[in-house]
VONUTOR-547703 format. One line per 5 residues: number of its first residue (from 1); their letters; for each residue x, y, z of N, C-alpha, C. Coordinates in Angstrom, 1 decimal, decimal comma. Example, Ala and Ser with C-alpha at 12.3 -4.5 7.8 and 13.67 -1.06 7.14 Angstrom:
BEGIN
1) AS) 13,2/-5,7/7,8/12,3/-4,5/7,8/13,2/-3,3/7,8  12,8/-2,2/7,1/13,7/-1,1/7,1/12,9/0,0/7,9 $
This chain:
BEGIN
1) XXXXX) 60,7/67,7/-0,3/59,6/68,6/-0,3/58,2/67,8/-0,2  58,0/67,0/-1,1/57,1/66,3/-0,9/55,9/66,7/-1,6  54,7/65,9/-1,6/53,7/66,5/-2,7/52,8/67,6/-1,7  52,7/68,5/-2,6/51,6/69,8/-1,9/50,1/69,1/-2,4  49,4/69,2/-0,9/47,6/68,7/-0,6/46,9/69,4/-1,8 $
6) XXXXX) 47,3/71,0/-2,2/46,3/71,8/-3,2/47,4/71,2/-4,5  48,0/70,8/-4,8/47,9/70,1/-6,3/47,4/68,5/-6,3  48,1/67,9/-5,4/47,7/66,0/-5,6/46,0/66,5/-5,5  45,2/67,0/-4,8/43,7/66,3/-4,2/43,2/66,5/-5,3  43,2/67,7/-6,2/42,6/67,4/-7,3/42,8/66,2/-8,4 $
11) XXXXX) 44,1/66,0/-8,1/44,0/64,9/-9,1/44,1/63,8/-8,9  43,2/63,3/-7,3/43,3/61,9/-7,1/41,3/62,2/-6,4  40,6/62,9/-7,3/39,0/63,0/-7,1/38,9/62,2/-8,1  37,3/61,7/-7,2/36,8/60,4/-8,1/36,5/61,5/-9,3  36,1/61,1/-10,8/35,0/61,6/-11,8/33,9/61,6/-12,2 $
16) XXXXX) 33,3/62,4/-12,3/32,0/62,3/-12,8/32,2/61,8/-14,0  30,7/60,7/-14,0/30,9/60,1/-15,9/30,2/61,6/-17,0  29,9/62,1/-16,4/29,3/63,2/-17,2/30,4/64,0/-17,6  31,0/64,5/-17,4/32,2/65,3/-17,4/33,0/64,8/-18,6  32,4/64,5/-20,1/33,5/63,9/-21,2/35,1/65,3/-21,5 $
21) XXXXX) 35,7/64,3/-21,5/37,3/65,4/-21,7/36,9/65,4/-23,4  36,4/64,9/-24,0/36,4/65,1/-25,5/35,5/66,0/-25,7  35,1/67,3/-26,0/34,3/68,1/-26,4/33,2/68,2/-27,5  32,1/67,9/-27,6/31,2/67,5/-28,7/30,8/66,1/-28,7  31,1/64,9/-27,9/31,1/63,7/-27,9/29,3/63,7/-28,0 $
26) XXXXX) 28,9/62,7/-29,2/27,5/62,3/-29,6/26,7/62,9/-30,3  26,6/62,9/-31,4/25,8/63,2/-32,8/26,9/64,0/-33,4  26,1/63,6/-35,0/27,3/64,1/-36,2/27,3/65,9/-35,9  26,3/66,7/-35,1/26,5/68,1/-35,5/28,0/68,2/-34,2  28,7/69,4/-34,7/30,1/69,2/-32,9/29,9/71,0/-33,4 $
31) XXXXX) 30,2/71,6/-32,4/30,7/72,8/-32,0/32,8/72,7/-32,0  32,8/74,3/-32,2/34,1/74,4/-31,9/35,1/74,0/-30,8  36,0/73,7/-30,8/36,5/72,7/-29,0/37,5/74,3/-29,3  38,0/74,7/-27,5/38,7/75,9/-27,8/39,9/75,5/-27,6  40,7/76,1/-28,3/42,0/75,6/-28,5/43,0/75,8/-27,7 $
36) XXXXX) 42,5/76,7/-26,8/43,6/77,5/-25,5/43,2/77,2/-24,2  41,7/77,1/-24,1/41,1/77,2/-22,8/41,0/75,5/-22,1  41,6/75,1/-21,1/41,4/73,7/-20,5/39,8/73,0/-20,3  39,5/72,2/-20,6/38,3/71,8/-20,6/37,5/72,2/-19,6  38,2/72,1/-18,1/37,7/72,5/-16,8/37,1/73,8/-16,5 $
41) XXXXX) 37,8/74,7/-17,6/37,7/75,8/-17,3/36,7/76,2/-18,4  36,7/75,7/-19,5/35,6/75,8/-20,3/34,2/75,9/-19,7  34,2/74,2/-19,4/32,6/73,7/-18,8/32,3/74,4/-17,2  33,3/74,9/-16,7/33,2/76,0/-15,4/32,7/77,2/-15,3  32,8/77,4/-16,3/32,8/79,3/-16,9/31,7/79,1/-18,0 $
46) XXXXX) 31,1/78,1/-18,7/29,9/78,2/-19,2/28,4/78,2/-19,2  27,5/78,4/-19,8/26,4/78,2/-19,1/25,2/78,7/-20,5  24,3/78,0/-20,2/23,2/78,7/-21,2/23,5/79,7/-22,0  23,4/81,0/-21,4/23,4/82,3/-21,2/24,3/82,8/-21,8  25,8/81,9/-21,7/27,2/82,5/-21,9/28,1/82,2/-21,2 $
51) XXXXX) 29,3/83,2/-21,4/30,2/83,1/-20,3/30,2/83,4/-19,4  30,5/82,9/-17,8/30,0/83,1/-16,6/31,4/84,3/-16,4  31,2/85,5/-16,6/32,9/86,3/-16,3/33,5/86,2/-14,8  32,3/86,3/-14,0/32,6/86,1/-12,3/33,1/84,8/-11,9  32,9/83,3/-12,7/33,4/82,3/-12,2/35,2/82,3/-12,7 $
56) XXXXX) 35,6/82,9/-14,1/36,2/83,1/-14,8/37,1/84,0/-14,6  37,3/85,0/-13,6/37,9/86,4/-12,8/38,5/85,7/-11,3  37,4/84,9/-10,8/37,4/83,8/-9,7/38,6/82,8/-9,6  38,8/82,5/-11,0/39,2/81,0/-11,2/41,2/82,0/-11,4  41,2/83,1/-11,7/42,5/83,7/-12,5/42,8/84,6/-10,5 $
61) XXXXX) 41,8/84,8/-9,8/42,5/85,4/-8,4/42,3/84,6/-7,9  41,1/84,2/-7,1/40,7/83,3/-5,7/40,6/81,9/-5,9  39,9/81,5/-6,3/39,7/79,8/-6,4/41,0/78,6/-7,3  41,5/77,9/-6,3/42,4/77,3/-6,9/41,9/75,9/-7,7  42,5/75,1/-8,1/42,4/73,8/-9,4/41,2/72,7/-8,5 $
66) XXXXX) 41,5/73,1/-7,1/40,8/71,8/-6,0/38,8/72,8/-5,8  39,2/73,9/-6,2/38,1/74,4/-6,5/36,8/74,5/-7,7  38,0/74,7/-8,9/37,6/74,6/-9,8/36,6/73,2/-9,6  37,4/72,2/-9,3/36,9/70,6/-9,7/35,6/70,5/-8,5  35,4/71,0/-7,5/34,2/71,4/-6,5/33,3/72,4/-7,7 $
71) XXXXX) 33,5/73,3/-8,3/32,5/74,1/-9,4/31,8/73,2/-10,2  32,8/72,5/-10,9/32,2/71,6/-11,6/31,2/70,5/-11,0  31,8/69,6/-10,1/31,0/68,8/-9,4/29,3/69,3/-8,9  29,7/70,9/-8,4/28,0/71,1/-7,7/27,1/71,3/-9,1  28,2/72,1/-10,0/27,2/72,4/-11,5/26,5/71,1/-11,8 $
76) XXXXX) 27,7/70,0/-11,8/26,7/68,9/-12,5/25,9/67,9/-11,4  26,0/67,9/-10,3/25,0/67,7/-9,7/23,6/68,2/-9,7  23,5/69,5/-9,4/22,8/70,5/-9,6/22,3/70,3/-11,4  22,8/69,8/-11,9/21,9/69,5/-13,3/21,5/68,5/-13,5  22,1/67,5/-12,9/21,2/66,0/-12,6/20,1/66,0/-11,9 $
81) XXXXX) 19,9/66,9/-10,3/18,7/67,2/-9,7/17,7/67,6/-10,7  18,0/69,0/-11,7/16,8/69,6/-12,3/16,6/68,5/-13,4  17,1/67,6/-13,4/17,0/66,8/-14,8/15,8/65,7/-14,3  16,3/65,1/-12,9/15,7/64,5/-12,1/14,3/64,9/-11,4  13,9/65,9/-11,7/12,9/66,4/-11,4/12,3/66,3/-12,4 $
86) XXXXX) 12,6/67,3/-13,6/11,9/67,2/-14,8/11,0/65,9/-15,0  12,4/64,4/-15,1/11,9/63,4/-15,2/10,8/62,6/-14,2  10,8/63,2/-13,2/10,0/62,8/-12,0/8,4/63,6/-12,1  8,3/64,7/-12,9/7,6/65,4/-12,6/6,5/64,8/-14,2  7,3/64,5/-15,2/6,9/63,7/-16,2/5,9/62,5/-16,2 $
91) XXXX) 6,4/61,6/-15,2/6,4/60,1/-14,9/5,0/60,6/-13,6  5,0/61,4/-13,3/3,8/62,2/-12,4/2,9/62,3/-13,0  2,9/62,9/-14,2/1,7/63,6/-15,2/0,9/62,3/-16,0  1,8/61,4/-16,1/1,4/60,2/-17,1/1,0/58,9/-16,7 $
């Protein structure tokens, strides 16, 4: 049979160093780590606000594991730009 492309590709993507598998990593305060929910799916389906229910309905019909790891990747790109800006926009003012 051989290996199927939608299980190996996800798990031969480079990682983001941002992305810690340990939940709470850095200062004594930590939040609850959930005890059912996969990390991936955690940090996928989260956000400021709450739970994203549409990424999370998404993730259980249409989007497969090679997706999920694409959600994550644009989320945290996309938060290193606004992070990058912030800091850019700082280093501007001063």
């Amino acid at each position: 049979m051989g290996r199927s492309c939608k299980f190996h590709r996800p798990l031969t993507r480079a990682e983001l160093p941002s992305w810690p598998r340990a939940m709470g990593v850095g200062g004594r305060h930590k939040g609850i780590t959930p005890p059912n929910v996969p990390w991936e799916i955690f940090v996928a389906c989260t956000a400021s606000e709450g739970v994203d229910m549409a990424t999370y309905l998404a993730l259980h019909t249409s989007v497969d594991l090679d997706g999920l790891y694409d959600i994550l990747e644009m989320s945290d790109a996309a938060s290193s730009w606004k992070s990058a800006a912030t800091m850019n926009a700082r280093e501007g003012t001063g």
